[in-house]
C-alpha positions, 0 to 999 in steps of 0.5 A, a space after each residue: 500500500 502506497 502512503 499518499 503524499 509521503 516525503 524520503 525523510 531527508 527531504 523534510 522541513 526544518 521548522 527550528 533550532 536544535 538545542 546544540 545551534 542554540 549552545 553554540 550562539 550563545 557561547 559565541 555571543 558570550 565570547 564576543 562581549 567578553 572581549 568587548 567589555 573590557 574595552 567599553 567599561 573603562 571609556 566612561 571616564 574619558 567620555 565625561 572629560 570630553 563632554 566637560 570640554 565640550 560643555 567649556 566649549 559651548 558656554 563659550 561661545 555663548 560667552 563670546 556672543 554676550 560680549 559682542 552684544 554687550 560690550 563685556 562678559 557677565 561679571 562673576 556677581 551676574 554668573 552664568 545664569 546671565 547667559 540665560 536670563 537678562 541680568 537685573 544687577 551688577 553691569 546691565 547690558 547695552 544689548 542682550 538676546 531676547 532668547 539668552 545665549 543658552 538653553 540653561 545653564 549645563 553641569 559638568 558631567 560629575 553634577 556640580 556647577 562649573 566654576 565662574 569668575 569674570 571681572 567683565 573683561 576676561 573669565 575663567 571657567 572650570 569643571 573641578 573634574 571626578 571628585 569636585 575638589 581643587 586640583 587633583 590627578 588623572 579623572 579628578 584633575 581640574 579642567 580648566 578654558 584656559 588650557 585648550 
């Protein structure tokens, strides 16, 4: 007796994945992060010190556009939120931005406000780096706009 529609058993159709496929891409994807981790875990650091820099950077050009339509920075007593909001005291601007200069004022990558100090001539600012104290080494060295 013939079976109707029957197929050799090496033609029939594979509907999954063994348990062995399984094992061996999970091994391979385990061996892959294995080695890559190393390599992304310890970047945080560094990445924050980039984005510090990048911070400085941008407060100041914002910096830079006050003074041009000012005729000076914002003096230490304005502080940076004079990039954001008109100042009411101190030095009042001859001309300032009815949208400010910045968003708002950023922190450094750590959390803590960056460091401002300005007679309205010249400034400084700074970031005091991982552990928020004056000077310091590696991640916790102070990072400073006058520097780059």
């Amino acid at each position: 007796m013939k079976r109707p529609h029957a197929q050799p058993r090496n033609s029939r159709l594979q509907t999954g994945f063994t348990l062995i496929e399984m094992l061996v891409v999970v091994m391979i994807l385990g061996l892959l992060i294995s080695l890559a981790a190393p390599r992304l875990i310890g970047r945080t650091d560094d990445a924050k010190v980039v984005k510090a820099k990048a911070d400085i950077a941008a407060i100041e050009q914002a910096l830079n556009l006050y003074k041009l339509d000012s005729g000076n920075y914002p003096t230490s007593e304005q502080g940076l939120e004079a990039l954001v909001e008109e100042p009411t005291r101190g030095e009042i601007p001859r001309h300032w931005r009815k949208d400010g200069y910045l968003e708002r004022v950023p922190q450094d990558p750590w959390n803590n406000d960056f460091l401002f100090a300005s007679d309205g001539s010249t400034y400084v600012l700074r970031s005091l780096g991982a552990d928020g104290k004056e000077g310091g080494e590696g991640y916790d060295e102070d990072i400073d706009s006058r520097d780059f």
